[in-house]
C-alpha beads as a LAMMPS data file, in Angstrom:
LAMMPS data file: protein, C-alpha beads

389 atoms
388 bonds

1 atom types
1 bond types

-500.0 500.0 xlo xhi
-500.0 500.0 ylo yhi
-500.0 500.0 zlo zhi

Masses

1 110.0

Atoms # bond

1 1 1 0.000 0.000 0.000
2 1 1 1.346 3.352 -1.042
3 1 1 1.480 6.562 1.464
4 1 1 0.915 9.743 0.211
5 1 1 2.427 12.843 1.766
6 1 1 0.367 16.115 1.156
7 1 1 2.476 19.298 1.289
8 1 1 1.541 22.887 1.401
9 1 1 4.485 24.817 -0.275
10 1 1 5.402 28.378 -0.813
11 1 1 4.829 29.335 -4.296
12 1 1 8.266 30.679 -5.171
13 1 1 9.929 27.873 -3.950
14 1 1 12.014 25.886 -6.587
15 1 1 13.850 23.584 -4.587
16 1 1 11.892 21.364 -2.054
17 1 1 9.964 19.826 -4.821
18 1 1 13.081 18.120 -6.955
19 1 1 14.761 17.829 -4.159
20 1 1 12.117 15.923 -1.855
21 1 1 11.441 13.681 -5.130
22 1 1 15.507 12.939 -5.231
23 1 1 15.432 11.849 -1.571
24 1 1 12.937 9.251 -2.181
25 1 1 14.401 8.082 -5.116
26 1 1 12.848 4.691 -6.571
27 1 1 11.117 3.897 -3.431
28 1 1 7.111 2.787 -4.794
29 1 1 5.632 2.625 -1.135
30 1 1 5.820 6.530 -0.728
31 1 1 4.771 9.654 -2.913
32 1 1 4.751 13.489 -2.219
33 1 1 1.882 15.551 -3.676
34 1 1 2.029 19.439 -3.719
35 1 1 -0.006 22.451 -3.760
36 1 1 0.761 25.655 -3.259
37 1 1 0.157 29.099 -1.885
38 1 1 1.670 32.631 -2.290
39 1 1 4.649 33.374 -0.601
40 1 1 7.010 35.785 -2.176
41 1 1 9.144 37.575 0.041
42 1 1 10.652 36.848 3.629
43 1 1 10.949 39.720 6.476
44 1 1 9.535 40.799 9.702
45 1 1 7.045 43.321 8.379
46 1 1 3.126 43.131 8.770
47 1 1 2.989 42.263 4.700
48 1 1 5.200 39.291 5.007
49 1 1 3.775 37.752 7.634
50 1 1 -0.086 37.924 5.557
51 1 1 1.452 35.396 3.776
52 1 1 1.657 33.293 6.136
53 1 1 -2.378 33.490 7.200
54 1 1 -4.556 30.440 8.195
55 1 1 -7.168 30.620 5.531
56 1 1 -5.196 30.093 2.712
57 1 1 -3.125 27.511 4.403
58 1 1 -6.549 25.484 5.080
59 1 1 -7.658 25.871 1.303
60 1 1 -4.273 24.210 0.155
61 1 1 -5.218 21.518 2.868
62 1 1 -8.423 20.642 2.039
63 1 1 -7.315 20.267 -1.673
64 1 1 -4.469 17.646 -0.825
65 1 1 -7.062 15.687 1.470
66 1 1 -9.188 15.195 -2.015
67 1 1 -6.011 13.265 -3.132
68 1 1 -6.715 11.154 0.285
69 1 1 -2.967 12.037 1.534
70 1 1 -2.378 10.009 4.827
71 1 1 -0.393 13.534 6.501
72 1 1 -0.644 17.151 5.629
73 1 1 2.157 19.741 6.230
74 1 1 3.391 22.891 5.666
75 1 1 6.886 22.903 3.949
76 1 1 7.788 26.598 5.492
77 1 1 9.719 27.186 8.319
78 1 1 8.235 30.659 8.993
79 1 1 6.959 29.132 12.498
80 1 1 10.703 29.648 13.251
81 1 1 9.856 33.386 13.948
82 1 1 6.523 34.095 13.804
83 1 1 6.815 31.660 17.233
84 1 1 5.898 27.792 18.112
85 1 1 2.710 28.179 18.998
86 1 1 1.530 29.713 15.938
87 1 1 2.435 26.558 14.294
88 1 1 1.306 23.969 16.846
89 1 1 -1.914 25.505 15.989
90 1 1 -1.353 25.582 12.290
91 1 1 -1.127 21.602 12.305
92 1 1 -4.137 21.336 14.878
93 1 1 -6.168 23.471 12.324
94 1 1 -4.886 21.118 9.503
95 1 1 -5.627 18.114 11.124
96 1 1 -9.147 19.175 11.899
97 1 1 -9.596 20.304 8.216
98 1 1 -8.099 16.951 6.783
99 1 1 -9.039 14.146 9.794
100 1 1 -5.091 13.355 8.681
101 1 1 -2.226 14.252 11.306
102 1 1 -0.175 17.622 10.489
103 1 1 3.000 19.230 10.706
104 1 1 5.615 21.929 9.930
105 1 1 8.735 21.956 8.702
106 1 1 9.394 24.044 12.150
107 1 1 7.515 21.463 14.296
108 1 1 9.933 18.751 12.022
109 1 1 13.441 20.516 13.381
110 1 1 12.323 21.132 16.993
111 1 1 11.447 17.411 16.706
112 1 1 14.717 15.928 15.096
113 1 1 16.915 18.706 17.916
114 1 1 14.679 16.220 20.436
115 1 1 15.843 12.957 19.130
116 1 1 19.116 13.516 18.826
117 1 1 19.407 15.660 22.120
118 1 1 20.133 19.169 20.306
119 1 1 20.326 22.027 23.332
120 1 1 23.590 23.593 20.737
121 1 1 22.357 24.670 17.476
122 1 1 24.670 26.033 14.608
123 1 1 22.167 28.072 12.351
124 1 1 22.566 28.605 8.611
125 1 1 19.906 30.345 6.770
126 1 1 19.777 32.747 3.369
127 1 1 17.482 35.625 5.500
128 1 1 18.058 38.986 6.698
129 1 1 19.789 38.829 10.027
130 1 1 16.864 40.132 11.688
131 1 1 14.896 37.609 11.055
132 1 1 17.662 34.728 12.630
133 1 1 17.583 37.150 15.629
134 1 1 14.080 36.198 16.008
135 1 1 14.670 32.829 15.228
136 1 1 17.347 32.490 18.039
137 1 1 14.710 33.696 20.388
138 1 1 11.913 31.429 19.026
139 1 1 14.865 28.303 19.558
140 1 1 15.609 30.083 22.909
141 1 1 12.698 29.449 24.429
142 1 1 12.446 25.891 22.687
143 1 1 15.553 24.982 25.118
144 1 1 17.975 25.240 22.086
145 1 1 20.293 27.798 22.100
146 1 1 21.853 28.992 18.853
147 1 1 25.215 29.002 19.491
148 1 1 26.551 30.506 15.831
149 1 1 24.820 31.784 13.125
150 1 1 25.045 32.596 9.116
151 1 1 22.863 34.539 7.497
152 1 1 23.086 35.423 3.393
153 1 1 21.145 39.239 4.299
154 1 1 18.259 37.984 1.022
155 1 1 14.292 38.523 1.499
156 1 1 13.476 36.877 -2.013
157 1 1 12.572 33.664 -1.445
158 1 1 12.884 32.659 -5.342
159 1 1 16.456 33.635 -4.807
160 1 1 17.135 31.541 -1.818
161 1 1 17.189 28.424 -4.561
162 1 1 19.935 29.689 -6.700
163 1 1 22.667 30.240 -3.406
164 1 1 25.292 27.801 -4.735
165 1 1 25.357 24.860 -2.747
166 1 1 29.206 25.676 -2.048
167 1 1 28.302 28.776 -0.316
168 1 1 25.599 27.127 1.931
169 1 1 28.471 24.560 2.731
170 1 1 30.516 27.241 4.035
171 1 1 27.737 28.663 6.557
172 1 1 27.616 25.265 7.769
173 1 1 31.437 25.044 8.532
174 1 1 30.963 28.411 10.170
175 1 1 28.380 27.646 12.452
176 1 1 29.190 24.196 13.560
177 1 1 32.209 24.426 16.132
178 1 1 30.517 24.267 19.769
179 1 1 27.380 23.172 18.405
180 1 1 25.547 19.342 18.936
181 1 1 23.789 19.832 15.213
182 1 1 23.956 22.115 12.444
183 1 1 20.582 23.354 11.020
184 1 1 20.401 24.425 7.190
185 1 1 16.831 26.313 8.162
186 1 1 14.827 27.089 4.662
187 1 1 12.901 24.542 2.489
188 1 1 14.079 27.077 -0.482
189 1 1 17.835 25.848 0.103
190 1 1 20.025 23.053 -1.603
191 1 1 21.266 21.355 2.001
192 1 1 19.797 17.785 1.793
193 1 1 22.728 16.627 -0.462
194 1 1 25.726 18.385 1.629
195 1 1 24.630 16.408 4.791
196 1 1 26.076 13.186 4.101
197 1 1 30.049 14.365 3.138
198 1 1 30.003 17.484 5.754
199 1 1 28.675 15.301 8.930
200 1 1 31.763 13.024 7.818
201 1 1 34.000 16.516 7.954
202 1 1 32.445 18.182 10.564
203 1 1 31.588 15.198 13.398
204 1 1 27.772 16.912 14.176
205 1 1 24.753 16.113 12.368
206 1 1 23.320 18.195 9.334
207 1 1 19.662 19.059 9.544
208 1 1 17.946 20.046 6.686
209 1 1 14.888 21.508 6.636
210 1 1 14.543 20.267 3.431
211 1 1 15.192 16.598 4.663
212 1 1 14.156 17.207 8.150
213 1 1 10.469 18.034 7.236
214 1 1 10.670 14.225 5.075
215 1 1 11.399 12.916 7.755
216 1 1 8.965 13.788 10.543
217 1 1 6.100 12.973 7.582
218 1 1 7.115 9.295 7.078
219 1 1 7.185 9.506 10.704
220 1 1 3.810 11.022 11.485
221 1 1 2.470 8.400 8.702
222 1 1 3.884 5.389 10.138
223 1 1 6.873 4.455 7.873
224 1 1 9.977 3.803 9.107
225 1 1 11.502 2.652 6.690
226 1 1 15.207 4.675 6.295
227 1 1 16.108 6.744 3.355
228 1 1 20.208 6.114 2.788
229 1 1 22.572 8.357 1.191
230 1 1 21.636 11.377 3.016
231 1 1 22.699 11.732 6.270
232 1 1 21.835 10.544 9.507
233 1 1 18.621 11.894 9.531
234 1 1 16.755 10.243 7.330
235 1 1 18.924 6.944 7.697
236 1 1 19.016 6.334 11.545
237 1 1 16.649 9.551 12.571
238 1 1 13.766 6.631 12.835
239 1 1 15.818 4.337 15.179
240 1 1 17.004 6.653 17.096
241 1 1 12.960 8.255 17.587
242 1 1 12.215 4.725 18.895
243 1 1 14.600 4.754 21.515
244 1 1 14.020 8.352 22.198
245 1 1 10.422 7.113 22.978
246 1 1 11.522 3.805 24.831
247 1 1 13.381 6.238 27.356
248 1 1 10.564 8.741 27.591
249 1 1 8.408 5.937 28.407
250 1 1 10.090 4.521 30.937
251 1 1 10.633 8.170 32.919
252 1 1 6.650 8.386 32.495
253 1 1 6.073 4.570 33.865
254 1 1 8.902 5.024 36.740
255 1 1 8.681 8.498 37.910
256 1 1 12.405 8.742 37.618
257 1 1 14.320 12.355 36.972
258 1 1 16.013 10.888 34.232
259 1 1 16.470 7.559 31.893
260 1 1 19.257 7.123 29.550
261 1 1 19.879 4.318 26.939
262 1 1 23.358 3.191 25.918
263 1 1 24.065 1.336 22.597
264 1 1 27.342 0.149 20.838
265 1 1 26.327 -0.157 17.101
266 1 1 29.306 1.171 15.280
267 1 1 27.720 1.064 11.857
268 1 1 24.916 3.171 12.925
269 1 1 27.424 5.844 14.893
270 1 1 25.790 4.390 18.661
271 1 1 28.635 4.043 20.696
272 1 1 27.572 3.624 24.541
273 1 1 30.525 6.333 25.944
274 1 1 27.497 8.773 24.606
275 1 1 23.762 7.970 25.310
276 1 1 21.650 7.035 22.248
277 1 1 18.371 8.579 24.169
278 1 1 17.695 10.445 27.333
279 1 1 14.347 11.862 28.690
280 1 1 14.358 14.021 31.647
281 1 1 12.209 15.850 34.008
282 1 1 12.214 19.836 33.699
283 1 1 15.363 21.483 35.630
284 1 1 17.500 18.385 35.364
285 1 1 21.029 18.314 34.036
286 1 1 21.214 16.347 30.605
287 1 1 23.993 13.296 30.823
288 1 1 23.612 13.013 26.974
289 1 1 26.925 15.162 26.106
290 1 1 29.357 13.477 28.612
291 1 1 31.481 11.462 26.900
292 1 1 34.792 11.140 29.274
293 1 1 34.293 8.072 30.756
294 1 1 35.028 4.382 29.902
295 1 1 31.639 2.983 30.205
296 1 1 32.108 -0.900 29.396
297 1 1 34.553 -0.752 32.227
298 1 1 32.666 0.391 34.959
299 1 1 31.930 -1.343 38.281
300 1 1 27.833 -1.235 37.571
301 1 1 28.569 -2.127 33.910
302 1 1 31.120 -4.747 34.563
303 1 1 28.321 -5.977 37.000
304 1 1 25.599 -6.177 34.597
305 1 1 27.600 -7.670 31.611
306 1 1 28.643 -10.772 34.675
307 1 1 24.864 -11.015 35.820
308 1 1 22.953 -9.648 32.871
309 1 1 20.599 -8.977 35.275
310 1 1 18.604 -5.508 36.706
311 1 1 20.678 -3.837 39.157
312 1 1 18.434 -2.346 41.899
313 1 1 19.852 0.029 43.754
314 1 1 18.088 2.369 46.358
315 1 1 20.923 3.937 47.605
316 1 1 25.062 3.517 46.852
317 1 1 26.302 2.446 50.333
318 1 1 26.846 -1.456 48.801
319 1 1 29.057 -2.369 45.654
320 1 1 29.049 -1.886 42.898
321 1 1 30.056 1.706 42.943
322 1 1 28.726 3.846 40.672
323 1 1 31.307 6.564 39.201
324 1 1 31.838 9.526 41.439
325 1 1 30.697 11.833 39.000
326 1 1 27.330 10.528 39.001
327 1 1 27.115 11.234 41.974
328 1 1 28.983 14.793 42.286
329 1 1 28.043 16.137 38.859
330 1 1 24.467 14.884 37.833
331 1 1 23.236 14.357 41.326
332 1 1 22.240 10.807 41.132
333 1 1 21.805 8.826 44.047
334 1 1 19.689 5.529 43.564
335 1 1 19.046 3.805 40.280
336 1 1 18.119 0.948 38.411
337 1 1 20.000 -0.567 35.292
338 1 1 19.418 -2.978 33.009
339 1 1 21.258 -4.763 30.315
340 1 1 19.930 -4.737 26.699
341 1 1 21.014 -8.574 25.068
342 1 1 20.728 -9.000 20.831
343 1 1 22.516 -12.238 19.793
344 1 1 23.752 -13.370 23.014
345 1 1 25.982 -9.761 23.677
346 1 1 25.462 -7.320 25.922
347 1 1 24.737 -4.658 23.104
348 1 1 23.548 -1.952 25.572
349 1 1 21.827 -0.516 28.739
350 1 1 19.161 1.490 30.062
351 1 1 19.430 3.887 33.256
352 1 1 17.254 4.995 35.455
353 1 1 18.157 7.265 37.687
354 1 1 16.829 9.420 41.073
355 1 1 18.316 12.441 42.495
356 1 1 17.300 10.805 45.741
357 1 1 17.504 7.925 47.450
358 1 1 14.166 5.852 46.971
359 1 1 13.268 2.118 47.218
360 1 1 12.048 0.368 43.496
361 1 1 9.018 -1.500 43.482
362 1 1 7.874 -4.017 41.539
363 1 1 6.387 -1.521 39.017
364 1 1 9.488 0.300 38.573
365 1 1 10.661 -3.153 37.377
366 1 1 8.130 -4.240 35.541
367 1 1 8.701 -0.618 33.315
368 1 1 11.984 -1.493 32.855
369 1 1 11.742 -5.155 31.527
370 1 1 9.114 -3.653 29.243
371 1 1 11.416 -1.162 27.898
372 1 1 14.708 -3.551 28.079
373 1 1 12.397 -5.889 25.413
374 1 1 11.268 -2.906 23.494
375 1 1 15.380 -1.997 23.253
376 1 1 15.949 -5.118 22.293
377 1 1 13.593 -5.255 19.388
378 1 1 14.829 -1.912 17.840
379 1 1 18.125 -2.488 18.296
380 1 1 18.455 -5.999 16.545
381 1 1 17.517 -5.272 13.705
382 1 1 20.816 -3.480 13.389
383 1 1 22.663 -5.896 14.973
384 1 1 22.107 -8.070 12.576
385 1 1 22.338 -5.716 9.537
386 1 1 26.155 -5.535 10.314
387 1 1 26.987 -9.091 10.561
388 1 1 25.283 -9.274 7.294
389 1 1 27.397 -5.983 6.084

Bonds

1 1 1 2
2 1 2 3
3 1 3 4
4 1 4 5
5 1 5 6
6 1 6 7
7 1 7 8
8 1 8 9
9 1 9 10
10 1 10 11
11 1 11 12
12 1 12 13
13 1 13 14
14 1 14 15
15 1 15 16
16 1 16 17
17 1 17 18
18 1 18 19
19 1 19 20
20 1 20 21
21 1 21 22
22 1 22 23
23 1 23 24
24 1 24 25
25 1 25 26
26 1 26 27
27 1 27 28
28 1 28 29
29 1 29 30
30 1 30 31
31 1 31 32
32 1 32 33
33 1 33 34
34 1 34 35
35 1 35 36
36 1 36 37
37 1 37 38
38 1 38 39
39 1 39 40
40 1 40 41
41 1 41 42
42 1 42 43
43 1 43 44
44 1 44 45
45 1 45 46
46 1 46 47
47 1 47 48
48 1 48 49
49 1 49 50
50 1 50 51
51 1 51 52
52 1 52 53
53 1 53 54
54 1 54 55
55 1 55 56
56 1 56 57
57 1 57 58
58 1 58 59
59 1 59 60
60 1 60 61
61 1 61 62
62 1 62 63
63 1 63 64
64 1 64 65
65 1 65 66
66 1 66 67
67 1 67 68
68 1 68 69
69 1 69 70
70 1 70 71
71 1 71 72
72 1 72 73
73 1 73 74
74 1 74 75
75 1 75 76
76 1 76 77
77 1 77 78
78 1 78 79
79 1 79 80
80 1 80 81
81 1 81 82
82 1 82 83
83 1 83 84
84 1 84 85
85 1 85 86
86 1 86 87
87 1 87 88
88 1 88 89
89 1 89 90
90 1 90 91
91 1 91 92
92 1 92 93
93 1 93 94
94 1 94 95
95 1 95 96
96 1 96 97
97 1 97 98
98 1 98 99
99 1 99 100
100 1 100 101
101 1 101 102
102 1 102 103
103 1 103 104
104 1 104 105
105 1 105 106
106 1 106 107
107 1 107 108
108 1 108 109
109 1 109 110
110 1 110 111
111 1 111 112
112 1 112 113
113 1 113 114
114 1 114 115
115 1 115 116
116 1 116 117
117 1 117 118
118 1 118 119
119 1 119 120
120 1 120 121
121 1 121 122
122 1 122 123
123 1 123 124
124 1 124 125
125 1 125 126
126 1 126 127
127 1 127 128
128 1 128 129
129 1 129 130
130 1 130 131
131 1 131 132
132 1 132 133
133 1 133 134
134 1 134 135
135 1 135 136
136 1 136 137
137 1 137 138
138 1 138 139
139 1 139 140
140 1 140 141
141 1 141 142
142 1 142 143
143 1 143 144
144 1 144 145
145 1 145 146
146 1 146 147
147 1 147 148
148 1 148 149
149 1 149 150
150 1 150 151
151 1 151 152
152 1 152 153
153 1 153 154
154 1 154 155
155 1 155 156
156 1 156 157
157 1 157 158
158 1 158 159
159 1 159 160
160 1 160 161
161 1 161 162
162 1 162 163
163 1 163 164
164 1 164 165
165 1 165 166
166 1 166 167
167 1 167 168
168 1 168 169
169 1 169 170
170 1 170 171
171 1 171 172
172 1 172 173
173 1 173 174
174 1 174 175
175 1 175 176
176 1 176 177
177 1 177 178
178 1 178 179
179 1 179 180
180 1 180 181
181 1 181 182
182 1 182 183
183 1 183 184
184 1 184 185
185 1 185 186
186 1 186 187
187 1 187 188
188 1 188 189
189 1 189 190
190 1 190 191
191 1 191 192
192 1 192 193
193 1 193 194
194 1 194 195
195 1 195 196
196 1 196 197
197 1 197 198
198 1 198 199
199 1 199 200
200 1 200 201
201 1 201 202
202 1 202 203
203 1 203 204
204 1 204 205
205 1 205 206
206 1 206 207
207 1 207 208
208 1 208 209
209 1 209 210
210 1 210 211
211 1 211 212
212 1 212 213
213 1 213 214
214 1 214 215
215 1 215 216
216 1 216 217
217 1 217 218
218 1 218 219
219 1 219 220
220 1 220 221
221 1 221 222
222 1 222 223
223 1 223 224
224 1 224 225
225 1 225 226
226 1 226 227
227 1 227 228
228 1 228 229
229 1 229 230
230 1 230 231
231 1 231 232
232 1 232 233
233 1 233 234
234 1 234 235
235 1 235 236
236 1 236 237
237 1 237 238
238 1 238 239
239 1 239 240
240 1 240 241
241 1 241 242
242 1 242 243
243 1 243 244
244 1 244 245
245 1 245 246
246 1 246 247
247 1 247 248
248 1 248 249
249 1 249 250
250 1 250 251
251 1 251 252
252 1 252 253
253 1 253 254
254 1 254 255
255 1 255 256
256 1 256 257
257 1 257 258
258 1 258 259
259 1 259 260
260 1 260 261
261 1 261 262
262 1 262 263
263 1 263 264
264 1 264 265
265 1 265 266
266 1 266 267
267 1 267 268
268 1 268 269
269 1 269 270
270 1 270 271
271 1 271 272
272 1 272 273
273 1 273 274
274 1 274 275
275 1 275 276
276 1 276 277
277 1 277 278
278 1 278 279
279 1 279 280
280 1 280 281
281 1 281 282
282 1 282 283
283 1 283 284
284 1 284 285
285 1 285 286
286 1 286 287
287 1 287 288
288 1 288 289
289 1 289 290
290 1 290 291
291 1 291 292
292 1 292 293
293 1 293 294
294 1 294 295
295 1 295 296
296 1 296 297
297 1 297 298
298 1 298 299
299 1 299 300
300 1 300 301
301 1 301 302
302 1 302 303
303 1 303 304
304 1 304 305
305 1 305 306
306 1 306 307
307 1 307 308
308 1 308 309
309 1 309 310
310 1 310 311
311 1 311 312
312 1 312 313
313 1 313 314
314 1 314 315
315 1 315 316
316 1 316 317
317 1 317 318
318 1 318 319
319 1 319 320
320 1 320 321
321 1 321 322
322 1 322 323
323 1 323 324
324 1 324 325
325 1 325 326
326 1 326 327
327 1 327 328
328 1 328 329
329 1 329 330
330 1 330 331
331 1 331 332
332 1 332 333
333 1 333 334
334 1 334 335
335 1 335 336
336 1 336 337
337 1 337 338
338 1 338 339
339 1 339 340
340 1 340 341
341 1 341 342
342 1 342 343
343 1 343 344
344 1 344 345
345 1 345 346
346 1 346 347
347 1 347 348
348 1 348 349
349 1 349 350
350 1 350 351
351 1 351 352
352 1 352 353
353 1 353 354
354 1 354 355
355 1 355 356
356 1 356 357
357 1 357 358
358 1 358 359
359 1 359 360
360 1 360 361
361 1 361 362
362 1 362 363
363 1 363 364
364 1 364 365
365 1 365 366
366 1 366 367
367 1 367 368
368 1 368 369
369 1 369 370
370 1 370 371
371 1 371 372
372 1 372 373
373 1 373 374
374 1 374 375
375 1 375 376
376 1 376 377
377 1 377 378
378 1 378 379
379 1 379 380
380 1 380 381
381 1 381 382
382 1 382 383
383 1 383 384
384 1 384 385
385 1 385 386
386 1 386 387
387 1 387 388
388 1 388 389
């Protein structure tokens, strides 16, 4: 059965139409359908913003769901500064026109920063520097900070298309020291093709918006399915949403302040030093970014790989010892682990973890054999994709 992708796109845009179709490539279980509505000109004035209005956004809607598309969204990223909310209510009103779920191609980058733990964003956009000051803000209060940016100084969006994909590789090299992800932000720029060969140079993910907005619709309409050749995104961006969800989950089931999981799959770039997911409640510290230690080789690690067993612990007065810096840095003192198995190996671990001491219960448990299976199931997969490799 074939899914259909409905998407709203500005009218002057040249790009996200070849482009989207190049990214699918051969593939017969997916096809994108377009329509279109005026948008000209990109600014911070009361004129550009009209363009952006609900009605005609609704009309362009209600045409795709004749073609019986199983999502609707809206290929602009001018949620970015007109604010969140206005497009969290743009999809709502899209979904109610279409009975089909919705989204944005702003809603898509907030939600691939998420899954790959994004809190330091390098920005790279063809717009007038005002508007990626109000696009830092917007990402500001998001929880992502944008810690470069590049902008080209252009307000024709027909012109964004012809920016030589050379230069846009350049803003991307300038924005991407000190940053967890690099975001190419505008659906009228040639990124989607730099993101495999400048992740490989630059060590951070590439997010298109281009790409990114692909993504979250195969997402939103249930296929998983990767899309190679493009980077991580749209190869491993679906995995890694699974786990993001297994973690999220579990700190839902548990009441925990935070769950990690750790996976070594070197093909897919999961190596457990650095967490593969981690959900967290409000105010506490992410672990995601703290690569320094040897993880395979400590005590609780070296435990679970002898026992592969949960290790229930409501307090750290009794061996094994976690690492110091649990404790001392992230505050953590009681937790639960529990190995992840695929093929016999120990390929990985979840974390749960209390910034007090507490006793588990058999709930607590429970959540975390549910979410060691689920693990388990996304992760072979993989597993077995590279002994086949």
């Amino acid at each position: 059965m074939t899914t259909r992708l409905g998407m709203i796109t500005p009218s002057s845009n040249t790009c996200l139409e070849p482009v989207t179709y190049r990214l699918l490539g051969e593939r017969r279980d997916v096809t994108a359908h377009f329509t279109r509505v005026p948008v000209t000109r990109i600014g911070l004035d009361t004129g550009s913003d009209a363009q952006f209005g609900e009605r005609a956004m609704l009309a362009a809607a209600e045409q795709l769901a004749d073609a019986k598309v199983d999502v609707v969204l809206w290929h602009g990223t001018a949620g970015s500064w007109l604010g969140i909310e206005h497009d969290t209510d743009l999809a709502d009103r899209l979904t109610a026109a279409t009975g089909v779920p919705a989204t944005t191609a702003t809603l898509a980058m907030l939600a691939a920063c998420r899954v790959y733990g994004v809190s330091k964003l390098g920005l790279a956009t063809p717009y007038l520097g005002g508007v990626n000051d109000r696009i830092t803000g917007t990402y500001r209060d998001a929880g992502i900070d944008i810690v470069t940016e590049s902008h080209l100084g252009l307000d024709d969006n027909e012109a964004f298309a012809r920016v030589p994909p050379a230069t846009v590789a350049e803003q991307v090299r300038a924005v991407a020291a000190d940053a967890h992800a690099c975001a190419v932000l505008c659906t009228n720029v040639h990124g989607a093709e730099l993101a495999g060969p400048l992740e490989a140079e630059l060590g951070v993910p590439l997010l298109d918006s281009v790409s990114v907005t692909l993504w979250h619709a195969l997402r939103l309409a249930g296929v998983t399915r990767p899309v190679p050749g493009f980077g991580t995104l749209l190869r491993d961006g679906f995995v890694r949403a699974e786990m993001q969800q297994v973690c999220e989950t579990l700190l839902d089931a548990t009441g925990a302040d935070r769950t990690t999981l750790r996976v070594d799959v070197e093909d897919h770039d999961l190596h457990v030093d650095l967490t593969a997911a981690e959900a967290l409640r409000p105010g506490v510290r992410a672990i995601r970014r703290e690569g320094s230690l040897d993880q395979r080789r400590l005590n609780t690690v070296e435990w679970l790989e002898l026992n592969r067993a949960n290790l229930v612990q409501p307090h750290f007065n009794a061996d094994p010892h976690p690492p110091q810096a649990l404790i001392d840095t992230y505050g953590v003192h009681a937790q639960i682990l529990g190995p992840v198995e695929c093929q016999g190996d120990m390929t990985g671990w979840l974390s749960v973890h209390s910034l007090t001491e507490r006793q588990w219960h058999g709930d607590d448990i429970a959540a975390l054999d549910a979410a060691r299976e689920q693990a388990a199931e996304i992760i072979a997969p993989l597993v077995r994709e590279g002994a086949h490799a």
